[in-house]
Every structure is written in C-alpha cells, then in structure tokens.
C-alpha positions in Angstrom: 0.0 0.0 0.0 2.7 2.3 0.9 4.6 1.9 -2.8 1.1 2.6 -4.1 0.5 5.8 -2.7 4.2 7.0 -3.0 3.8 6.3 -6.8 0.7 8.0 -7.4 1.7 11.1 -5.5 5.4 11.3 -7.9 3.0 10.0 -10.9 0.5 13.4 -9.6 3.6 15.9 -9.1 4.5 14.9 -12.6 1.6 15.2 -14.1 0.8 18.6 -12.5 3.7 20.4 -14.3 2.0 19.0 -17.6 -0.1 22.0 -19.4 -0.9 18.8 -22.5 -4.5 17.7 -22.0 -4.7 19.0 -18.3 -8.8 17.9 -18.4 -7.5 14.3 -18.6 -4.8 14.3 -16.4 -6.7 15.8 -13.8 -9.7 13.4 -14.4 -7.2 10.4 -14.0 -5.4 12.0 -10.9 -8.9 12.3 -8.8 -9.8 9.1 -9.9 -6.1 7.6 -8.4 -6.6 9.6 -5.4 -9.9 7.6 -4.4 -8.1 4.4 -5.3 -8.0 2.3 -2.1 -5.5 -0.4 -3.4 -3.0 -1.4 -6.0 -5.5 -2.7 -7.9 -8.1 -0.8 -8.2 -5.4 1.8 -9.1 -3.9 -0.8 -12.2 -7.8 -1.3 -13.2 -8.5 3.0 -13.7 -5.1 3.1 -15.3 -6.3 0.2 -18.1 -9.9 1.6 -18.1 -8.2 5.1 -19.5 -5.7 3.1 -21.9 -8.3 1.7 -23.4 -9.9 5.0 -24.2 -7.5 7.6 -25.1 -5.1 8.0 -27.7 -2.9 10.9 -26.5 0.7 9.1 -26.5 1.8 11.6 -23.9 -0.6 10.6 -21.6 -0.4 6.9 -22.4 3.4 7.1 -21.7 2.5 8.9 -18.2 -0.3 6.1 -17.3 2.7 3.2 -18.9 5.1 4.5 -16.4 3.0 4.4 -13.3 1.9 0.9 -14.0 5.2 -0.2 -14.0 6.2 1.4 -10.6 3.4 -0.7 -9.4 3.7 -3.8 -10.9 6.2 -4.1 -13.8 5.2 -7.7 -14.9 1.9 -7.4 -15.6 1.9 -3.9 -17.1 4.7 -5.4 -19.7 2.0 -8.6 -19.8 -0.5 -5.8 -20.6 1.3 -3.9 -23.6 2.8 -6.9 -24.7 -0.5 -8.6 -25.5 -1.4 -4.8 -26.7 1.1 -5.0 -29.4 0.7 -8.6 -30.5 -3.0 -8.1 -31.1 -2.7 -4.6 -33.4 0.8 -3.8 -34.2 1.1 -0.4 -35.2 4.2 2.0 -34.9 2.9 3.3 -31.2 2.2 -0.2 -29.6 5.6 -2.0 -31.0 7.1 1.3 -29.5 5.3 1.0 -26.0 6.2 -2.5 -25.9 10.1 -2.5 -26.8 10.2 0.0 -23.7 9.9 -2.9 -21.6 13.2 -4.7 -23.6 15.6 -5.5 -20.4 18.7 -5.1 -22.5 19.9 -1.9 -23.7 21.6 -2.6 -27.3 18.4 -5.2 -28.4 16.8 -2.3 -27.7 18.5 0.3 -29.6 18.0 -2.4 -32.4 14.3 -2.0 -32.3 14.7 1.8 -31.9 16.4 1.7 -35.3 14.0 -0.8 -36.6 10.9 1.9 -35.9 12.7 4.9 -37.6 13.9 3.0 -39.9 10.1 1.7 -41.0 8.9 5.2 -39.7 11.6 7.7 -40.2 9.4 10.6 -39.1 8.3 8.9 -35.8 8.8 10.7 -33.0 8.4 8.1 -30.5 11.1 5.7 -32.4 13.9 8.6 -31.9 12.8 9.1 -28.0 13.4 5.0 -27.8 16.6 5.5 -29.1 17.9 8.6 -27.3 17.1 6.9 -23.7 19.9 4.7 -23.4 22.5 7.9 -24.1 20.6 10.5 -21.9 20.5 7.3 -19.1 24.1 6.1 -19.1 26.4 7.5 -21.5 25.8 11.4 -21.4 25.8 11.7 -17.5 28.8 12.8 -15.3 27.2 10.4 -12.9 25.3 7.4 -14.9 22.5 5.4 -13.6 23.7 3.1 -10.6 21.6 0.4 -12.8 24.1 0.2 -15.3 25.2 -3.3 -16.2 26.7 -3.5 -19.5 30.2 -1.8 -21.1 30.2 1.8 -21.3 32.1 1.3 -24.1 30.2 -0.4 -26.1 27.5 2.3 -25.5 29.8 4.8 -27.0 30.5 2.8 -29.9 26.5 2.2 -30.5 26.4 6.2 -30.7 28.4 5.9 -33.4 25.7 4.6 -35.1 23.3 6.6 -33.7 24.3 10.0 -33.8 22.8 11.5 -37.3 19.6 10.0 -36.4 19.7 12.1 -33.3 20.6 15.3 -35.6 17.8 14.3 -37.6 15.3 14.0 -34.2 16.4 17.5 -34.1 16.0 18.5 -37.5 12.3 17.0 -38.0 11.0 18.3 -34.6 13.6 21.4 -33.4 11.0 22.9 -30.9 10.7 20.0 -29.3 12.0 19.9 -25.6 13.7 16.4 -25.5 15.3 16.5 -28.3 17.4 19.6 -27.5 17.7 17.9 -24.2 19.3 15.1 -25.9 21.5 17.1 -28.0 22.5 19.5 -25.2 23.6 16.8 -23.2 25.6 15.2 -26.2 27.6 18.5 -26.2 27.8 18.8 -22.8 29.3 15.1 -22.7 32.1 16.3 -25.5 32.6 19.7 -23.0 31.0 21.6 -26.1 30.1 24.1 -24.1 29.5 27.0 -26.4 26.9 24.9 -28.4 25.5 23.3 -25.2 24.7 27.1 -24.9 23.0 27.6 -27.9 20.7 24.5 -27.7 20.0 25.1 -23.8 19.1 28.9 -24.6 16.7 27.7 -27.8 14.7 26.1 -25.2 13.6 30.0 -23.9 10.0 30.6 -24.2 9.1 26.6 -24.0 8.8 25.5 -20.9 10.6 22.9 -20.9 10.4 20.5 -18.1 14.6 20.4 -17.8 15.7 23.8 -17.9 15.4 24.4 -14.3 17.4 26.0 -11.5 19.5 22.6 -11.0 20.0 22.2 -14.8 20.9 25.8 -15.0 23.7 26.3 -12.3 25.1 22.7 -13.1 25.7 24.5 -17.0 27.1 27.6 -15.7 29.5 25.8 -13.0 31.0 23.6 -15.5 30.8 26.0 -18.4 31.9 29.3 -16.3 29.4 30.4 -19.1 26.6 33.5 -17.5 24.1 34.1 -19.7 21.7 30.9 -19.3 21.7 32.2 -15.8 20.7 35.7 -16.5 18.6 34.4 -19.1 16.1 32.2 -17.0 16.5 33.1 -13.4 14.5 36.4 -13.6 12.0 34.2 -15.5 12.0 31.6 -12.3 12.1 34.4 -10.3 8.9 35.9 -12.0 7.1 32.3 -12.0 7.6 32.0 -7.9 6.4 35.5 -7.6 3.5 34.2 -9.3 3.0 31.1 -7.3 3.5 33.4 -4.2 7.1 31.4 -3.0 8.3 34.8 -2.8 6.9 38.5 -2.3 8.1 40.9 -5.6 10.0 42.9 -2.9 12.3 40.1 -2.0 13.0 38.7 -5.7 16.6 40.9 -6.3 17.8 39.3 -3.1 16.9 36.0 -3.4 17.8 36.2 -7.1 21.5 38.1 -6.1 21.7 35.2 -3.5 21.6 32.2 -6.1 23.7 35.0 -8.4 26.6 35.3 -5.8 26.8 32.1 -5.3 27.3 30.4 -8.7 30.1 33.3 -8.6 31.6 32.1 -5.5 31.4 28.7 -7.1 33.4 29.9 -9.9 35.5 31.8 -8.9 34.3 35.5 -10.2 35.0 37.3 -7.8 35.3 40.5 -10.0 31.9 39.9 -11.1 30.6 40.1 -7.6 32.2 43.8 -6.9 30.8 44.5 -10.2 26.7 43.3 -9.5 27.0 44.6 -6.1 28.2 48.4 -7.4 25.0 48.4 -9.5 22.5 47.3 -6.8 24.0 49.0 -3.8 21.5 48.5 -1.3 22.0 45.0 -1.1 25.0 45.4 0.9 22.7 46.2 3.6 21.2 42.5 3.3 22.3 40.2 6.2 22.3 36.9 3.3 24.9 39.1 1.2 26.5 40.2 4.4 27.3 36.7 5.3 28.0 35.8 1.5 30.4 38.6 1.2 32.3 37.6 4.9 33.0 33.6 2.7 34.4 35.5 -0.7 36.5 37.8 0.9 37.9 34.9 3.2 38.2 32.6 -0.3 40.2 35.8 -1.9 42.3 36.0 1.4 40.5 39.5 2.1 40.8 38.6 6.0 40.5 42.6 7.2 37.1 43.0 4.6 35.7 39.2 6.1 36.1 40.6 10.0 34.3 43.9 8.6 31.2 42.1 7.6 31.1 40.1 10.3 31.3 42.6 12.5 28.6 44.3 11.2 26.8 41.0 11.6 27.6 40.6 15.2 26.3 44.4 15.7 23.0 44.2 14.4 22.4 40.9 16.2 22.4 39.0 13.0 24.6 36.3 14.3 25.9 35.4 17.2 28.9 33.6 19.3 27.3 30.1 19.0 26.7 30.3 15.5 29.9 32.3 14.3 32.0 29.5 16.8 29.7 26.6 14.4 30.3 28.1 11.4 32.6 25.5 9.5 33.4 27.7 6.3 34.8 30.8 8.9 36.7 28.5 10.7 40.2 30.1 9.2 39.0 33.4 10.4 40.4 31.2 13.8 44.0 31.4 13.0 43.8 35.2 11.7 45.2 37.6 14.8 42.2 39.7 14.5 40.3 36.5 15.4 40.9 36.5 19.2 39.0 39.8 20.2 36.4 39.3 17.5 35.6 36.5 19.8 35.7 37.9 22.9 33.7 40.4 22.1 31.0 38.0 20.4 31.2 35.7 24.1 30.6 39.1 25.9 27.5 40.0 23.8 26.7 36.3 24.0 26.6 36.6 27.8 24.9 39.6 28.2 22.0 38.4 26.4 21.4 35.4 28.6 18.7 36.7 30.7 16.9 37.8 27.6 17.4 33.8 25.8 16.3 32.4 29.2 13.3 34.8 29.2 12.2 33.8 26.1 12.8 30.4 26.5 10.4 29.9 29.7 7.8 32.3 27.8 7.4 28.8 25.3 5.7 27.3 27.9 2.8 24.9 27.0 0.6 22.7 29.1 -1.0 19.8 27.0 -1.4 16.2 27.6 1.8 13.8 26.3 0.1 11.3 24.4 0.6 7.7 25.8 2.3 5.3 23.4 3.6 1.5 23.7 6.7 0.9 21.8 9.7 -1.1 21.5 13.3 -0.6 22.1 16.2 -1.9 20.2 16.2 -4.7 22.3 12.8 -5.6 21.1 11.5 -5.2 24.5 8.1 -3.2 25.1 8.1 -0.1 27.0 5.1 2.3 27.8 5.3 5.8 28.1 3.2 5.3 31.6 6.4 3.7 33.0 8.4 7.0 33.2 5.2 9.3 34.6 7.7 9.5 37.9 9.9 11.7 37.0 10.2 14.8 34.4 11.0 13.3 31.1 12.9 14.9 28.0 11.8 12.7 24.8 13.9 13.6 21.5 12.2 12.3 18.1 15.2 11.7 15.8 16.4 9.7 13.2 20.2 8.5 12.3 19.5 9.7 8.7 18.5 13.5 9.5 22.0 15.5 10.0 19.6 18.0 12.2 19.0 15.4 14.5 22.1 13.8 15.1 23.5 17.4 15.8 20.6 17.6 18.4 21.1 14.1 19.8 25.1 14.8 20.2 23.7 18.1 22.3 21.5 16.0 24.0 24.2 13.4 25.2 26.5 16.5 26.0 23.8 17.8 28.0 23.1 14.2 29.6 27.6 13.8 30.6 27.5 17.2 31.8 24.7 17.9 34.4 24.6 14.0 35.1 20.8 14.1 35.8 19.7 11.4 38.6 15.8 12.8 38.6 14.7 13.1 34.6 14.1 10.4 32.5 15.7 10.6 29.3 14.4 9.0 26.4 15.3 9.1 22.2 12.7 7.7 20.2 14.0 7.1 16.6 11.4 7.3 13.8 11.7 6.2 10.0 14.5 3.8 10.7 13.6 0.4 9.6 16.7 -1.5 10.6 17.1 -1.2 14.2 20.5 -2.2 13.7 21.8 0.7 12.0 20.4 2.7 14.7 22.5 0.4 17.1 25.4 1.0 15.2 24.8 4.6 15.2 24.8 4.8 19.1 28.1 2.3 19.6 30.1 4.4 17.0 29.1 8.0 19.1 29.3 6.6 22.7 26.2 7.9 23.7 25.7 7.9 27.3 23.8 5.0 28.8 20.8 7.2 30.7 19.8 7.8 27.4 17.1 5.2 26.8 16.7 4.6 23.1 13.4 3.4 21.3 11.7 2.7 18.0 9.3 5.1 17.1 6.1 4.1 14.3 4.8 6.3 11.7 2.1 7.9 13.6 4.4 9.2 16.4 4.6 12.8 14.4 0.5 13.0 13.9 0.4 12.2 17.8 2.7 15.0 18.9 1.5 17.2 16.2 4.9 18.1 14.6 6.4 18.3 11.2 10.1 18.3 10.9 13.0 16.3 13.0 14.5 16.9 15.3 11.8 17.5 18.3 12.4 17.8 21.9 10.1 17.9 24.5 10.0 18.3 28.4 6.9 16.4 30.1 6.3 17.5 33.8 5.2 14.4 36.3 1.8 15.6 35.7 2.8 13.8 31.7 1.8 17.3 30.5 4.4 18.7 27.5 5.5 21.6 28.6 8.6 22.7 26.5 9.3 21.9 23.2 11.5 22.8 20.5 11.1 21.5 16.7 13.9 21.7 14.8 17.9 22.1 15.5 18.6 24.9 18.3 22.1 25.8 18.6 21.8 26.7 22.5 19.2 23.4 22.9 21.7 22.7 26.1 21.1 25.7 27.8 17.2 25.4 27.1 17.1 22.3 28.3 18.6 22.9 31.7 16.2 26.2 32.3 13.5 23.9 31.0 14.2 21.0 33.8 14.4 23.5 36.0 11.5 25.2 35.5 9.7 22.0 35.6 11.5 20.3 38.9 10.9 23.4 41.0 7.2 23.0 40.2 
C-alpha cells in the first residue's frame, strides 16, 4: 500500500507540471486519489488506456503501472502490441526490452520503417541521456560503457535528424545539449540550452541551470532564465516581488563564488548597492572575501553582523566555512567580544525560552526498544521526562542528539528520564550502530518510534524535543535544530522540577 501511494503522489507531481490535456490528467489523478488499493489503481489506469489516444498521456499512465507492478503492465502492452501492431504499440512494448543494445535495435527498426516517428527517436535517445551522457550514470548500469559509446556511433545523425524533423521540441534539445555537454561543447551546449527560452521545458530548471554555468563558467543561461524563475515564484506566491533581487542576487553570488568570479561580484554589487545592507549578502560577502584571502574585509562584515544581532557567538563559533577566520590575529577579540555580547544576552534567551511554555497532555504510546522489549510511556510518569524524536538519517538530528548526550555527561541528571525515540529507521541495527560508534551515554534510553508518532505530537520536521512535567503534561518543546538546545534544556528542567 505504501509503494502505491508514494507512486501515485510522484506519478500526480509529474503530471501537474503538464499543461498537454490537463482535463484528462486531472480526471485520472482524482480518480487515483480515491483508489484504495493497487488494484483498483492498475484497473482505472487500463480503463483510460483503453480510451484515449494521446501518447503523452499513455506514456505517463505506462510509467506508473510499472512502478506498481512491472510484470503485468509489460504482460499488458505486450498482448497490446501482438493483437494490433502499429508503430505506437511496438514502441510502447520494446520499452519494456531489459537489455539496452536489443533495444537500440528495435529503436532503429521503428525509424527505420517510420523515419518521421517521434516516438522511435525518443526510444533510441534513452539509453544515451541514461548512461552514457551523464557525469554520474545510472547506478543500474550493467553492460560496457564502451560499447555504448560505440552504438552512438551509429546513432548520432539519427539524433541530428530528431532535431531537424521536430527542433522545438524539448527532449530532443535535451538530448543534444547533453551530447555536447558530454564532449565539454560548451559553447553549443549554450546555444541549444538557450533555444529552449519561451518553451517550458520540463529540464531547464534551477539545477540544470547552475550545473551548466558551474562547468561551463558560461553567464548568460543564468541571467537568461533566473528572472524568468524568479517571475514564476512570484506568481505562485514562494516569494513576495520585494524580496525577488535578493533571493535572485543570493543564487547569483553564489554560482560566482562557485566559480570563482569574484570580479563579477564587486561589479553586480556596485549596480545594486542596497543590497549590501542584506544580512544573506553580508554573510556571502564575509566567505568570498575569506576565499580571496580579504581577511580585514571578512572581519568587517562580520562585524557588522555581530552588531545588528544577525549572528551570534554560538553560530559564528559553528560556522565550518569561517573557521580560518580562527587562525587570523584579528580572530581572538572578534571572539571575545561576540562571548561578551553572547553573555549579556542570557537573561533575555532564558526569558524567552520559559515564555514557550505549554501545558497539554503527552500522548501515551507502547513501543519497543532496540532490544525488542516493550516499554510504555506510563512507565516514566515518575519523574520529568525529555523525549527527543530523531532519526540517524537527518544531519539536524544527530547534531541535536550529540547536544542532547553533552547535555546528559554534563549535568549527570539522577531525577529526569531521558528518552530518544527514533522514527523512520527500519533497521534497528543501523540505529544500534549509530549509538556504539558515538558513545552515547547510557541514561539515554533509546526506542523505535512508528509512523504515527509525528501526527500524535502534532509536529512536522525532525529533530523534536520535548520536556513532560510528572503531571505527563508537554511543557517545552523545541522542533527543529537549536544551537543553544543545552542551555534550554537545563532552564527547562528547572523550570519543571521546581514546580
């Protein structure tokens, strides 16, 4: 049930950036919603197969059915294309051909018989897009790369020709683009990347875009299609008008950085001055001077950081890309100064810490523990409890579980009940392993969490702490990773033991 529903949401999420007979798709996705099953989902997938003709959508619905249940959709087409054997069902059933040159065979085959077939020049550009063009190929790759390459050989005018018979057509300049981009053709790569402008194209996104300009050290896809993002989320409301030049100098600044233009960056920031005043360019401009060795400029900006409160001594001291700011002599009353403002402000963090008090029942549970032994929430009621939801996978969490054992070998505590609940960790084992390998302290009492554990305790996002008074009322919690979760936590318990 649970590979059901994942597919159909990924099969939805496709669909929705579709604009090609949205009617249908949308008909189809509120029918798949209401599916109950995986096959009541395969029989509303073969009811619509049976009934359109669109082979967009027929390749969409082909796809999900085999996320589902492979053998029986191939069972499906296969039986399809032996009872009416036209160019579209032999091409929907060679997609299901397990090895990759029998199947460039029959992709040849089709545009051979049908040389102005679309379909027949997709079949045959899969294989390349898949395995050969990639930095990074498919992990499913079991043949010779080099055989591949010598198959393109063969292969490459019909892909000029894909282009030639249908040149506004978003896969094949995908496939081409990435043929050039495989031969480090980047000025071409250019060309066919920027014909895509104006179409939508499911590719050309943010990812696609910076990975071009970081290899290529080539600009102008960039400037071409970000403000046109940029526009698009404005749109969709991810971002207000007023904040589109930052976030768009953020992203802008950054493929600099990546590459190195560090002239550019003095150059975009002269024309758009106010942006200096930005604390995200403030902290941007603190990393490129340190890259450029600009040590006096990077203490500047942070400075003015540290001034307005936009960082502070726990966060500059965690900061892993300032950490050679630490061997710079200016370094040393930087850091004083940041402790000082750091303690000063302590009455003020433990003020607002307390003020996140809540009083609502703990919901009672019955779990296991790594040991397999059942254990009850009712069990600890005795003492104040901290619970931590985490998971070995989430960085966030393990930095909050490595506070939380700090906090537990520090202060020692004989009274609270600690407990870490793991969720979304199906091998209890790896969890184990986790634990041996940091040496966490043995009053932390670990336990397997289940899926409902987040719906319970009404939160989102891991890590979560909470502190439950004797009472079993919650009343602290913190979701998501706190830097200064180890000073919160001792205020917390002492809140709650002196009550």
């Amino acid at each position: 049930m649970l590979k059901y529903i994942v597919t159909i949401f990924s099969f939805l999420l496709i669909w929705s950036l579709a604009v090609d007979n949205f009617a249908i798709r949308a008909e189809i996705g509120d029918r798949l919603l209401e599916a109950t099953s995986d096959e009541e989902v395969v029989e509303i997938l073969k009811e619509y197969l049976e009934k359109i003709d669109d082979m967009t959508v027929i390749r969409d619905i082909q796809d999900t059915w085999m996320e589902i249940d492979e053998e029986r959709s191939r069972d499906y087409f296969t039986r399809r294309y032996e009872q009416d054997p036209n160019k579209d069902n032999r091409y929907l059933w060679a997609r299901y051909i397990d090895d990759t040159f029998k199947r460039l065979q029959e992709a040849r085959k089709l545009i051979e018989q049908y040389p102005e077939y679309y379909y027949g020049y997709l079949l045959l550009s899969f294989p390349y897009n898949q395995y050969l063009f990639p930095d990074e190929p498919e992990d499913d790759m079991e043949f010779n790369l080099e055989k591949l390459e010598e198959e393109f050989g063969k292969d490459r005018q019909h892909l000029y020709r894909w282009l030639y018979l249908f040149p506004e057509d978003e896969f094949s300049l995908y496939t081409i683009y990435n043929m050039k981009m495989w031969k480090d053709n980047y000025e071409l790569a250019e060309q066919f990347l920027l014909n895509t402008e104006g179409m939508n194209a499911q590719w050309v996104n943010y990812f696609s875009i910076m990975d071009f300009s970081i290899k290529s050290e080539r600009l102008q896809p960039f400037k071409t299609f970000l403000p046109k993002f940029m526009h698009t989320n404005i749109e969709q409301g991810h971002i207000t008008r007023e904040d589109s030049l930052t976030t768009y100098a953020n992203y802008y600044l950054m493929l600099l950085r990546t590459i190195g233009h560090y002239d550019e960056i003095d150059n975009f920031l002269a024309q758009h001055p106010d942006l200096y005043d930005e604390v995200s360019i403030k902290r941007r401009l603190v990393s490129t001077n340190l890259d450029q060795g600009n040590y006096e400029k990077a203490f500047l900006y942070l400075n003015q950081l540290l001034d307005a409160g936009n960082v502070d001594y726990l966060s500059i001291d965690n900061e892993e890309q300032w950490f050679p700011l630490k061997e710079h002599p200016l370094w040393k009353d930087f850091i004083v100064k940041a402790k000082q403002r750091w303690d000063e402000a302590k009455p003020q963090r433990k003020k607002e810490a307390l003020a996140q008090k809540t009083e609502r029942p703990a919901p009672g549970w019955e779990l296991k523990d790594l040991n397999d032994n059942i254990t009850r929430l009712s069990e600890y009621r005795s003492q104040p409890i901290i619970k931590l939801f985490w998971a070995t996978w989430s960085d966030d969490s393990v930095e909050m579980m490595k506070a939380l054992d700090e906090w537990v070998k520090n202060n020692n505590p004989e009274k609270i009940t600690v407990l870490a609940i793991s969720l979304a960790e199906p091998y209890p084992e790896v969890v184990q392993r986790h634990i041996n390998a940091q040496g966490y302290s043995d009053k932390i009492r670990f336990i397997r969490g289940v899926d409902n554990i987040p719906s319970m305790y009404s939160f989102q996002e891991l890590p979560f702490i909470i502190v439950i008074d004797t009472n079993g009322n919650i009343r602290y919690e913190q979701q998501g990773l706190s830097q200064n979760i180890k000073e919160k936590l001792t205020w917390w318990v002492e809140e709650v033991m002196d009550d």
